[in-house]
ZADO-1210 file (C-alpha; in nm, 4 decimals, padded with zeros to 6 digits):
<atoms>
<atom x="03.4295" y="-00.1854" z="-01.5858" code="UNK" pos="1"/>
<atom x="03.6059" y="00.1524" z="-01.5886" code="UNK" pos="2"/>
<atom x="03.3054" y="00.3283" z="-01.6361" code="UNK" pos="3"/>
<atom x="03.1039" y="00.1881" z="-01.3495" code="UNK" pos="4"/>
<atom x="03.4254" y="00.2515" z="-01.1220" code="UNK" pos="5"/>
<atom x="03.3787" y="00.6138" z="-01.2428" code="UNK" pos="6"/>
<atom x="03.0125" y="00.6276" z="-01.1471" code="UNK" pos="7"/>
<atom x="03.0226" y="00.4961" z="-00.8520" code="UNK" pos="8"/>
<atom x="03.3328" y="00.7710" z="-00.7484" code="UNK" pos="9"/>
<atom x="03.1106" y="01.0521" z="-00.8771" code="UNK" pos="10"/>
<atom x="02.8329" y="00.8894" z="-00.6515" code="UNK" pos="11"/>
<atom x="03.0225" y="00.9194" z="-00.3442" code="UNK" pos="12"/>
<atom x="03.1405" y="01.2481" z="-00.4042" code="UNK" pos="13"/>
<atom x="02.7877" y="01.4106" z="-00.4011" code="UNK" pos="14"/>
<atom x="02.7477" y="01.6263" z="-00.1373" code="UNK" pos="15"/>
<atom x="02.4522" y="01.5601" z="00.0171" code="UNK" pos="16"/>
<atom x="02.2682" y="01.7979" z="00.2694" code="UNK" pos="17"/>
<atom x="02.0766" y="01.7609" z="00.6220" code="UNK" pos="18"/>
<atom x="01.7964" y="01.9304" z="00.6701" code="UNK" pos="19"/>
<atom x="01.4370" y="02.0397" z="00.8326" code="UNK" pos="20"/>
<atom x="01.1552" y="02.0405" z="00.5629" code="UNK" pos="21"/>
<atom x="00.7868" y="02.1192" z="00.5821" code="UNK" pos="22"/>
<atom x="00.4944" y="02.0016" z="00.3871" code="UNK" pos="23"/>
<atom x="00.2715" y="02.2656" z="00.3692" code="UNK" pos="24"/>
<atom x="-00.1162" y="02.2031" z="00.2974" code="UNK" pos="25"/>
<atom x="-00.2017" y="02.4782" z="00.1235" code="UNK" pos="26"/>
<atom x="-00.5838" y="02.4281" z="00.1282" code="UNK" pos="27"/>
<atom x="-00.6159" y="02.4224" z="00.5019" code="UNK" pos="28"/>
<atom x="-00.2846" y="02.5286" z="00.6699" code="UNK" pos="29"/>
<atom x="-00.1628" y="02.2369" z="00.8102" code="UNK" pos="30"/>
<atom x="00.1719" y="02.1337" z="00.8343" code="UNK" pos="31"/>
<atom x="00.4364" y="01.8103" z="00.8783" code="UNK" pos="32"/>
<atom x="00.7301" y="01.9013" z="01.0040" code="UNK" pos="33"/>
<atom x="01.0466" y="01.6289" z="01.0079" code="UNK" pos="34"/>
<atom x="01.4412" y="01.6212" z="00.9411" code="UNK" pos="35"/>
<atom x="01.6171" y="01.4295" z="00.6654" code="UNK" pos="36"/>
<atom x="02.0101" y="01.3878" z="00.6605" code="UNK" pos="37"/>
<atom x="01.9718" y="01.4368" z="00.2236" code="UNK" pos="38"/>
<atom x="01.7138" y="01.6724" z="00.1328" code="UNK" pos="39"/>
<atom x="01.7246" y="01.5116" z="-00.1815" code="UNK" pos="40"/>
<atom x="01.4890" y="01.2179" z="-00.0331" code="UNK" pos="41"/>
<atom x="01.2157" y="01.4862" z="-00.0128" code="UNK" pos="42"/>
<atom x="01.1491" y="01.3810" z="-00.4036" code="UNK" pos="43"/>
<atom x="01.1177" y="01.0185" z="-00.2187" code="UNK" pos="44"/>
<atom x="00.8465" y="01.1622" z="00.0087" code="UNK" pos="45"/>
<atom x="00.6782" y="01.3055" z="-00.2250" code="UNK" pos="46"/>
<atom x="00.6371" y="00.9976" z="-00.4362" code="UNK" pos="47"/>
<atom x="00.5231" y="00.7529" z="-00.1200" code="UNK" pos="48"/>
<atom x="00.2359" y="01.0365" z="-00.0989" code="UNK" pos="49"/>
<atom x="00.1401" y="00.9762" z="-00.4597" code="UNK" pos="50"/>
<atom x="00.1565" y="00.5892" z="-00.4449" code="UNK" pos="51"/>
<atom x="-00.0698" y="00.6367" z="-00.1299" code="UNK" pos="52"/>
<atom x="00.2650" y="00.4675" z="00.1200" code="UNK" pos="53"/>
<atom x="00.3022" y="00.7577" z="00.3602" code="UNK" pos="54"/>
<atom x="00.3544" y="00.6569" z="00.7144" code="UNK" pos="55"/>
<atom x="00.1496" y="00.9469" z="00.8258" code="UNK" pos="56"/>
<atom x="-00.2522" y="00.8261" z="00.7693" code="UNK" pos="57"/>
<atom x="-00.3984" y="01.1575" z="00.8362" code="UNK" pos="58"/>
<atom x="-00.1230" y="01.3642" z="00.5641" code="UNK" pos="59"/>
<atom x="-00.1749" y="01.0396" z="00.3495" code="UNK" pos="60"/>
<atom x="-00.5533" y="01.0895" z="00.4051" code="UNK" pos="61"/>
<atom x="-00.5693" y="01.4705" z="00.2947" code="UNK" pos="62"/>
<atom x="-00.2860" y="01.4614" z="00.0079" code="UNK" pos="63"/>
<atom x="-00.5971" y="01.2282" z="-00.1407" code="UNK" pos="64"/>
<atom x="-00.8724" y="01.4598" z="-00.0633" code="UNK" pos="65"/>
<atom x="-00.7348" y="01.7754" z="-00.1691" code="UNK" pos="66"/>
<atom x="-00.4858" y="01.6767" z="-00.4141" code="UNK" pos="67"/>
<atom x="-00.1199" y="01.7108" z="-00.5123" code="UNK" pos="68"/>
<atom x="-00.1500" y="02.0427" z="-00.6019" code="UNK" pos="69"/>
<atom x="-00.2562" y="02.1716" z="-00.2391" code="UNK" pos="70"/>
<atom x="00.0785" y="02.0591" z="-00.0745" code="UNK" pos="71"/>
<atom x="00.4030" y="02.2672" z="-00.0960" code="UNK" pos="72"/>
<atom x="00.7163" y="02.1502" z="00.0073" code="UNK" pos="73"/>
<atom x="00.9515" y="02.3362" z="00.1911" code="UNK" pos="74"/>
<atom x="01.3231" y="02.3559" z="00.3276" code="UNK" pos="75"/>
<atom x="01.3039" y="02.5623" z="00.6628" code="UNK" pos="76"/>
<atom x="01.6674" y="02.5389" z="00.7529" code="UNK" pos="77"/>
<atom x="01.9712" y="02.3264" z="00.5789" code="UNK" pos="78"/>
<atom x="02.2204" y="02.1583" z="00.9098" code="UNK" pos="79"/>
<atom x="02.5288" y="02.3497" z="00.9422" code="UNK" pos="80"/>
<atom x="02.7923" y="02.0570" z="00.9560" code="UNK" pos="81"/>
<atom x="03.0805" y="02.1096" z="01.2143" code="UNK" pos="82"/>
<atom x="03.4677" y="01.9675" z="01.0806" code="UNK" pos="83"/>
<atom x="03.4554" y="01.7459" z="01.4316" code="UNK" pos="84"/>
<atom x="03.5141" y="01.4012" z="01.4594" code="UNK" pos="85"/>
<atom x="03.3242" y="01.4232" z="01.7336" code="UNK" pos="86"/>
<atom x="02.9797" y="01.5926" z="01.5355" code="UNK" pos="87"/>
<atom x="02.7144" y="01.3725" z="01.5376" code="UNK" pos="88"/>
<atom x="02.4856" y="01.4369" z="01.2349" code="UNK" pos="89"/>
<atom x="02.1404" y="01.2590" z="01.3941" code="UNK" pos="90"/>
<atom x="02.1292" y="01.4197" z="01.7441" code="UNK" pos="91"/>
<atom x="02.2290" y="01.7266" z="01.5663" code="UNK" pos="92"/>
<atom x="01.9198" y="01.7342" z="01.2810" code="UNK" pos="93"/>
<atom x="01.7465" y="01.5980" z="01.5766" code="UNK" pos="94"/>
<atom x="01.7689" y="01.8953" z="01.7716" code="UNK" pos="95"/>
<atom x="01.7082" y="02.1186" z="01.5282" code="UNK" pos="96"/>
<atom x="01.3581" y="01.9647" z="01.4274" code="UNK" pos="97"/>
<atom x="01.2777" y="01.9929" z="01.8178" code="UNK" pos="98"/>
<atom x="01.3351" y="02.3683" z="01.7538" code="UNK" pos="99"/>
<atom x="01.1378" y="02.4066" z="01.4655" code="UNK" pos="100"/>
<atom x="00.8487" y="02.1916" z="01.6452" code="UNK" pos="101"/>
<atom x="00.8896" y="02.4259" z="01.9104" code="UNK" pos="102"/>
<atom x="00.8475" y="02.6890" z="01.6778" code="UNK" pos="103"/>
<atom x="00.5611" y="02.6043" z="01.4340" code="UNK" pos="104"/>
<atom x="00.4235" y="02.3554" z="01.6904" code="UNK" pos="105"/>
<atom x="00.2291" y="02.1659" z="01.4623" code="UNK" pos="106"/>
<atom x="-00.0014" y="01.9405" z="01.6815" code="UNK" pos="107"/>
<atom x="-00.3971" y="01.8999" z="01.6864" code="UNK" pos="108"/>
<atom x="-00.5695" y="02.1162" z="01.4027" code="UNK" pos="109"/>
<atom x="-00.2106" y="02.2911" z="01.2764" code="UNK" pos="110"/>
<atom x="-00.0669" y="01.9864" z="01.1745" code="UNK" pos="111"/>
<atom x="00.0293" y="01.6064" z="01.1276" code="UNK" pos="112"/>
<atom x="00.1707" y="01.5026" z="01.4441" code="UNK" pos="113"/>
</atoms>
C-alpha cells in the first residue's frame, strides 16, 4: 500500500503545462490549431487520429489519405501561469488560441476549422 501512496504523490506532483499546439499537414499546408491545459495529451491526439476517433472529419479524413507521416505536431507557445488566486487557466489558454487563430487564421483551404 506504501508504494501506491508513493505513486500517486509523484503523480500529483507532475508539472503539467498549458499550451497552443498545431498539427501541421505537411503534404498540403494545412493546419489545426487548438489549446490544451497538458501538452502531454497531444500524444492522446495523436493516437485518436490513428484509431480513426478525431472529432475533426476533414483532419480525420486527410491524416487517412496522406498518412501519418505527412502531419507534424507542433507547440507554438507554452501559457505563462500567473501566482494569482484569481488566474483563470481556461479563459487564459482561451485567449491565447484566439491570438494564434488570429494569427495563422486557419479557415477554408489553410486549415481545419
Amino acid at each position: 500500500m506504501n508504494r501506491r501512496k508513493e505513486l500517486v504523490q509523484q503523480y500529483m506532483e507532475i508539472k503539467t503545462e498549458a499550451g497552443i499546439y498545431c498539427i501541421r499537414n505537411s503534404h498540403n499546408g494545412k493546419i489545426f490549431v487548438a489549446s490544451t491545459p497538458n501538452l502531454k495529451s497531444l500524444n492522446g491526439r495523436r493516437f485518436e487520429l490513428q484509431m480513426g476517433a478525431c472529432q475533426n472529419k476533414q483532419l480525420q479524413q486527410e491524416w487517412n489519405e496522406y498518412g501519418e507521416d505527412a502531419f507534424e505536431f507542433e507547440v507554438l507557445e507554452l501559457l505563462k501561469k500567473k501566482d494569482s488566486e484569481f488566474f483563470d487557466v481556461k479563459d487564459a489558454l482561451s485567449k491565447l488560441e484566439q491570438t494564434w487563430l488570429d494569427r495563422l487564421q486557419p479557415y477554408g483551404e489553410k486549415g481545419y476549422l
